[in-house]
N, C-alpha and C positions, 0 to 999 in steps of 0.2 A: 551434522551435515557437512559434507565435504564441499574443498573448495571451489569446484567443478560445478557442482550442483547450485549453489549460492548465485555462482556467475549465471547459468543457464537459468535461474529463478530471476535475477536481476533480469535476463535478456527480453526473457518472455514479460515480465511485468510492463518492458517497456516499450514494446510490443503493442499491450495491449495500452497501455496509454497514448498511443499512437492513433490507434482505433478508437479510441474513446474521443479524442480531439474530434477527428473525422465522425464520429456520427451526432457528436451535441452540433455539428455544423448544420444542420438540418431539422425541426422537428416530428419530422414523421419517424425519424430515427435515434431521436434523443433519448429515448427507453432503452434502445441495446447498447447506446454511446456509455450511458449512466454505469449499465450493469457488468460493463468493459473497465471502467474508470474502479468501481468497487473490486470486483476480482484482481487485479492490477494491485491495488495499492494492498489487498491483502495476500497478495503471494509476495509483495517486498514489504511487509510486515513479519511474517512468517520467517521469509529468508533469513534477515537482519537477526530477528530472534534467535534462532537455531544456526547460524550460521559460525563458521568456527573460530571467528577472532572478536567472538562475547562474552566477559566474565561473567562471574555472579554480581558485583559491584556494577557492570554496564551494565546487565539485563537489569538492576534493582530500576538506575537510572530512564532506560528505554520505558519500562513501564510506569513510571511517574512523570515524565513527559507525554505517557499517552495518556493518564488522568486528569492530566490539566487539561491539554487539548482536548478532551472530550467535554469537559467540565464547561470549558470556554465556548465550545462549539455548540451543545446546549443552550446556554445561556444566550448565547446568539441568535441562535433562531428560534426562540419566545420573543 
């Protein structure tokens, strides 16, 4: 992924967590805030991954930070 594309991935992710603030402000609207807040964090997960100043040794890293975190994140909400 070029560096262009990463920046523009970064811009719109933050964008949309913009929007996601703005609609959990509300409950009639905390459904499209939610699904703003998910899309968001997975076009700056995507980026980050493919983006062009990530080794093999960082991507090993990035994916074992997201193991735990999920791990953690699990366990948390049991």
């Amino acid at each position: 992924m070029s560096e262009t594309l990463a920046t523009a991935s970064y811009i719109g992710a933050t964008i949309l967590f913009i929007l996601c603030l703005g609609g959990l402000s509300n409950a009639e609207t905390s459904r499209r805030g939610n699904l703003y807040g998910i899309i968001g964090m997975a076009l700056a997960v995507v980026a980050t991954i493919f983006g062009p100043h990530v080794s093999a040794a960082g991507l090993a890293w990035i994916i074992a930070a997201m193991l735990v975190g999920g791990s953690v994140g699990i366990y948390a909400s049991r």
